[in-house]
C-alpha positions as CSV (number, residue, x, y, z in Angstrom):
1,X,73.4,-134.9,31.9
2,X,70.8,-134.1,34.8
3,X,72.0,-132.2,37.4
4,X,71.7,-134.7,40.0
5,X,73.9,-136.9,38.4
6,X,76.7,-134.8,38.1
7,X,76.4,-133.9,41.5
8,X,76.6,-137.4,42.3
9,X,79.8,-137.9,39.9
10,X,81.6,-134.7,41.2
11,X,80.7,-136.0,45.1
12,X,82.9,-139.3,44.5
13,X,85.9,-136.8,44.0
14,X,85.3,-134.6,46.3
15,X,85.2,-137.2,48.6
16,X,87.4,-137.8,51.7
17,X,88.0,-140.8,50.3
18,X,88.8,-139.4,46.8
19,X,91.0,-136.6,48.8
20,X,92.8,-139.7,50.5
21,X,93.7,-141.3,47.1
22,X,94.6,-138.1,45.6
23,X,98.8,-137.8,44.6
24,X,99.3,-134.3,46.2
25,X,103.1,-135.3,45.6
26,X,102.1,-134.9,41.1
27,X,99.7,-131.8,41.9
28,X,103.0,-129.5,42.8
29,X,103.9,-126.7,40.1
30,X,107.5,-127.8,39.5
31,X,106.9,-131.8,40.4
32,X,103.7,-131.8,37.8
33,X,105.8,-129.9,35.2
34,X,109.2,-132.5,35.3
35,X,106.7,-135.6,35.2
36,X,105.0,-133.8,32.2
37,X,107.9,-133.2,30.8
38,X,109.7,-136.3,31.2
39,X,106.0,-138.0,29.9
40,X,107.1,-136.6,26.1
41,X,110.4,-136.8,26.3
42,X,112.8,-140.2,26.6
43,X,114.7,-138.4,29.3
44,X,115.7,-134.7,30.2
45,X,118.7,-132.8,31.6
46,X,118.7,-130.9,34.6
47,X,119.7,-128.2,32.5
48,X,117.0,-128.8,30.2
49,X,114.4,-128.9,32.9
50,X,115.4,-125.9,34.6
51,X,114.9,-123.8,31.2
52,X,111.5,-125.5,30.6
53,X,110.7,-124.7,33.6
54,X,112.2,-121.3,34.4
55,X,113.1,-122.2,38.0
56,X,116.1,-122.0,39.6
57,X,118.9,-124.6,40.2
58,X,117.7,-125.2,44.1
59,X,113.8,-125.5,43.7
60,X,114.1,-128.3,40.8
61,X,116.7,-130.1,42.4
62,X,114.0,-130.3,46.1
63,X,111.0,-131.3,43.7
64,X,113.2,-133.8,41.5
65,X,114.7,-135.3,44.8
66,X,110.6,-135.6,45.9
67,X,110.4,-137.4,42.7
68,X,113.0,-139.9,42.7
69,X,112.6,-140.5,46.1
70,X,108.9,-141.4,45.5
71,X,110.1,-143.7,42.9
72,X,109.0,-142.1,40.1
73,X,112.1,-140.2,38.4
74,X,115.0,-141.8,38.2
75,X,118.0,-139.6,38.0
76,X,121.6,-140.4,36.5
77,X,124.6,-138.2,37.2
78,X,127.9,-139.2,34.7
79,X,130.8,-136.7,33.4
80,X,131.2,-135.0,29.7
81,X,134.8,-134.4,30.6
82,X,135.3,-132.6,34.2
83,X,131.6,-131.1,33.3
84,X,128.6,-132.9,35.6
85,X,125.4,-133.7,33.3
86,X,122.3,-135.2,35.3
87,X,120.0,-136.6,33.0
88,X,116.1,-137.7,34.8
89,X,113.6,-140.3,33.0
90,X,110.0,-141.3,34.3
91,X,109.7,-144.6,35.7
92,X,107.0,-147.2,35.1
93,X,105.4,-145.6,38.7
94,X,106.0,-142.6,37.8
95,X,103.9,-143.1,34.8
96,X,101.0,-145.0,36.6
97,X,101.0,-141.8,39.0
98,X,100.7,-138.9,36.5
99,X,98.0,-141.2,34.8
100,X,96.1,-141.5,37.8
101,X,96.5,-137.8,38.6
102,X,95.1,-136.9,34.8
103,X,92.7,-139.2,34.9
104,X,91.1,-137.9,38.4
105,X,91.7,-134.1,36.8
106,X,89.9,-135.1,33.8
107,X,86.9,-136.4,35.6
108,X,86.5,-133.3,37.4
109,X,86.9,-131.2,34.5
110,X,83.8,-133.4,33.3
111,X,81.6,-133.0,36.1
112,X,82.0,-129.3,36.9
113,X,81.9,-128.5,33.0
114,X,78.6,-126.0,32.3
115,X,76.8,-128.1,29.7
116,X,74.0,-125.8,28.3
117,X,70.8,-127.2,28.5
């Protein structure tokens, strides 16, 4: 591809307007790694996402609150006994957003790629 045109590509997401559209609530460490998670899995623990993730109790439970808040976890809390579980799935949006957010990373990945000539 000639350079111009890749410039040209790589401008429309560099954009403010591309910056504007841009999910900074998916680009987060911890938030991208529960959607991504949740993405390949049916549902998912807290438990389960804290190991995955190797963060601590506090710090998932902000960036899954973000989440589900934003509408794209949901989050059920039941009882195994007297023992709390809270189990997390990705909603429909939720799976619209981290599409769009792949999609836009993949596109820049594309453009700035070194192509040898």
């Amino acid at each position: 591809m000639p350079v111009e045109k890749k410039l040209a590509s790589l401008s429309g997401y560099l954009s403010d307007t591309a910056a504007r559209d841009f999910d900074r609530l998916v680009y987060e460490r911890v938030r991208l790694g529960i959607m991504s998670a949740l993405a390949v899995n049916s549902s998912l623990s807290f438990t389960d996402l804290r190991q995955l993730l190797k963060t601590s109790d506090g710090n998932l439970s902000v960036h899954a609150r973000k989440l589900e808040n934003a509408g794209y976890i949901s989050c059920e809390k039941t009882f195994a006994g007297r023992v709390p579980r809270t189990e997390y799935e990705l909603t429909g949006k939720g799976r619209q957003a981290l599409e769009k957010y792949l999609d836009h990373m993949e596109a820049l990945i594309q453009a700035t790629r070194y192509e040898e000539l």
